[in-house]
C-alpha positions in Angstrom: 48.1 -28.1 -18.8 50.0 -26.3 -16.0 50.1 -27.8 -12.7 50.6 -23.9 -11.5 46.4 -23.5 -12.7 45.7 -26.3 -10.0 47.7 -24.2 -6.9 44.9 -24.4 -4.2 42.1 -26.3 -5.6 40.0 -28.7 -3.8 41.8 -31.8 -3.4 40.5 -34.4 -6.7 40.4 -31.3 -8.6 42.1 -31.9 -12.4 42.6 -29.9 -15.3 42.9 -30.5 -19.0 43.9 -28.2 -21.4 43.5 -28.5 -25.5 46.8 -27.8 -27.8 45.3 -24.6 -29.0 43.7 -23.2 -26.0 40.2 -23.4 -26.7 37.9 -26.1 -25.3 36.6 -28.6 -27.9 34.6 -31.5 -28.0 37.3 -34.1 -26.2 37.4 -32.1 -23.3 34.0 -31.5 -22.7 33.8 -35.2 -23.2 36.2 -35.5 -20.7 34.5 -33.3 -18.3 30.7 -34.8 -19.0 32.2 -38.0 -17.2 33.9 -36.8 -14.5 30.1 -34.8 -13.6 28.8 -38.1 -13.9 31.1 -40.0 -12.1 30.5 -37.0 -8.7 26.4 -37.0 -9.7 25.9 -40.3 -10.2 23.4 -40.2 -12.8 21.5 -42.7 -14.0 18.5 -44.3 -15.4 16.3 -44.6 -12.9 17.5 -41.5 -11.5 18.1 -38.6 -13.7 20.1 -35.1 -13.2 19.4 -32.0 -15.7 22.6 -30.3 -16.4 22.0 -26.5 -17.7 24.4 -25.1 -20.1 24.9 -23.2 -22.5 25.0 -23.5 -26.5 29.4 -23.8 -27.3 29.8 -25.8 -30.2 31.9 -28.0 -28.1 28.5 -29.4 -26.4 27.0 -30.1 -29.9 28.4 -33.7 -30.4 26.8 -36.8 -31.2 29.4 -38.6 -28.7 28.5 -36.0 -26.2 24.5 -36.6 -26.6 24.4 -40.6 -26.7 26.4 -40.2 -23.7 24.4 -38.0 -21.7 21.3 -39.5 -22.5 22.6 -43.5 -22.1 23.6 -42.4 -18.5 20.4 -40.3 -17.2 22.0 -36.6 -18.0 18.7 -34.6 -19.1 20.8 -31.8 -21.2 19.0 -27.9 -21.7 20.4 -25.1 -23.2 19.6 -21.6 -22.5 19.2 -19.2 -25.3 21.8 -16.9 -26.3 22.7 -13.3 -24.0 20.6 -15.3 -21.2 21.3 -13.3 -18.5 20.2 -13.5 -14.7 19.7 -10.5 -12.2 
């Protein structure tokens, strides 16, 4: 990860990068708990998070932990496109 990506981000802003490039499952991991940590999801009150259907949201790991922490997960269908 280059610090140069980060120039002029909001402060608490970070950045991970994988070794080939290409998201994968650890980083969306990574980034499923820091939306948690900022939504503050829970339980007793949920948050839906929309996205779409990369493989790299398609994890066991990243399911349990969604739904143990009161993420409500929806996927929109491929070439979904708003106007």
């Amino acid at each position: 990860m280059l610090d140069l990506l980060l120039k002029g981000s909001p402060p608490g802003t970070i950045g991970a990068a994988s070794s080939n490039g290409w998201t994968d499952n650890t980083l969306f991991i990574q980034w499923l708990r820091r939306f948690m940590q900022h939504t503050k999801c829970s339980e007793e009150e949920p948050c839906i998070l929309i996205m779409d259907r990369h493989q790299s949201h398609k994890s066991l790991e990243a399911i349990e932990l969604a739904r143990e922490n009161g993420v409500i997960t929806a996927t929109l269908p491929p070439h979904c496109v708003s106007e």
